[in-house]
N, C-alpha and C positions, 0 to 999 in steps of 0.2 A: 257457520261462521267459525265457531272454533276447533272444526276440520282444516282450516284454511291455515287457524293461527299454529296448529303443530304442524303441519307440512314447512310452514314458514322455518318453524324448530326443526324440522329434519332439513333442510338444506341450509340453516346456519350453520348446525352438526357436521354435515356432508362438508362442508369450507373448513370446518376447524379440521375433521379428520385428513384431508385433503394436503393443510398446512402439517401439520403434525406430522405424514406422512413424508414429504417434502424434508422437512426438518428431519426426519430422521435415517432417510438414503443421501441425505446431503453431508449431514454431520455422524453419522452414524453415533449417535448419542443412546444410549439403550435407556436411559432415564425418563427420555419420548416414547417407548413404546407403549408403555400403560396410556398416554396419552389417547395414541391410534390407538388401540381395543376398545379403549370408553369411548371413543368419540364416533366409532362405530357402531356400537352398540347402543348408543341415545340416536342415529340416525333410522335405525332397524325403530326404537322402542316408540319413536314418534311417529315414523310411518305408521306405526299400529294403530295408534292410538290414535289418527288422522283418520283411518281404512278401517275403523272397528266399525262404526254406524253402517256405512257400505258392504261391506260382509256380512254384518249380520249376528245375531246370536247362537252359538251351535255349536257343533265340533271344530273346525273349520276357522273358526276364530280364535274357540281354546287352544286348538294345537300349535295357531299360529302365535299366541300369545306365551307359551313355554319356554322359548328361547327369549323371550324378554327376561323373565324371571331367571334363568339361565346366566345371562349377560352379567345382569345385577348382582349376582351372588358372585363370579368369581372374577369379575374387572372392576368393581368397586373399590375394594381393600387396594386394589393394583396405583391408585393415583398414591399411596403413600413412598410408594415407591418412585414416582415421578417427584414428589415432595422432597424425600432425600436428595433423590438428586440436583434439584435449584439448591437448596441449603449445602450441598458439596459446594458447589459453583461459588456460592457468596464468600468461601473461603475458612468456613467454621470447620475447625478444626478438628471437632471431635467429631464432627457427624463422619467422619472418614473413618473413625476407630473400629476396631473389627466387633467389639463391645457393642456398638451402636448400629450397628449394621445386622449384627444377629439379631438384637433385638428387636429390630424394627420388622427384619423379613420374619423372625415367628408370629407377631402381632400381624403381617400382615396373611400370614398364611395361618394360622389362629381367625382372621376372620373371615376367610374365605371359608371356613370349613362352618364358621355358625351361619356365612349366607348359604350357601349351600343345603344346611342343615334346616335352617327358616324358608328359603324358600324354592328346593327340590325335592328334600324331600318328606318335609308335613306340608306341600304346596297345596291346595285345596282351592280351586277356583269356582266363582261364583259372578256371575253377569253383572257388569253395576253401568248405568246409564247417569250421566250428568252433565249438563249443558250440552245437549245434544250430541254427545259422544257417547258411544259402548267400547268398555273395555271389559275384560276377565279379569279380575282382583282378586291377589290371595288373602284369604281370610284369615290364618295360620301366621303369615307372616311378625314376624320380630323384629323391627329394623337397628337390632345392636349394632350389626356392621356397617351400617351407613355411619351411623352416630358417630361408633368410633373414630370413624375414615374422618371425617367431617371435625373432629374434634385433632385429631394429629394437621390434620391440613389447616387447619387456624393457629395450632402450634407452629406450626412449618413459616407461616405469613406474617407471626409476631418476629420469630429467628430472622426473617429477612427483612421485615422492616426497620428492626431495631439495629442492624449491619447495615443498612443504606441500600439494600440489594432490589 
């Protein structure tokens, strides 16, 4: 059953990434591209996670499970960078300042290197079964960069709500 519910998640994913890609040969907006990377890499990361029971525990699933981890560490930080770019859009003035823009790309590339660092290379996997799904899970993991990501992207949602955006 809950093989069914993340394939459901890998072709919501496959429609966003689809859109996103759309949107971004249409309007050539490069602020969409982090978009398409994530939204490619959550259709890969739920296939997995859909196909992990069916494969099986072994090599063969850890290997294929690598590039999830992969994905996560260096397109994650990537949505702040789609963030800036709606918050250009809404008209905010300063987020266009060259001040605001280095900062943001060293933060984002400062967390690409702690996911990276979390989970490439102290990656450490270990078989974990729950609700009838088997995935490889890193034990090592830290998840600073999500947090952070996660914590600029709610920054980014108050900047636009509070604009009308």
């Amino acid at each position: 059953m809950m093989a069914a519910v993340f394939f459901a998640y890998a072709v919501g994913h496959l429609a966003l990434f689809l859109a996103a890609l759309t949107r971004l040969v249409r309007f050539r907006t490069l602020a969409t591209l982090p978009l398409v990377i994530v939204t490619l890499g959550l259709v890969y990361d739920n296939v997995m996670i859909a196909l992990g029971s069916s494969i099986g525990a072994g090599e063969q699933l850890q290997q294929l499970s690598v590039p999830r981890y992969f994905l996560h560490a260096m397109a994650t930080p990537l949505l702040m960078l789609a963030a800036l770019g709606l918050v250009q859009r809404s008209g905010a003035t300063w987020s266009r300042s060259p001040a605001a823009i280095f900062l943001l790309s060293a933060l984002v590339l400062g967390m690409i290197a702690t996911g990276f660092w979390s989970d490439m290379i102290m990656l450490h996997m270990e078989p974990e079964t729950e609700d009838g799904l088997l995935t490889y899970t890193n034990v090592n993991s830290v998840p600073i960069a999500p947090i952070v990501t996660v914590a600029v992207l709610i920054a980014a949602g108050v900047v636009l709500w509070r604009r009308g955006g």
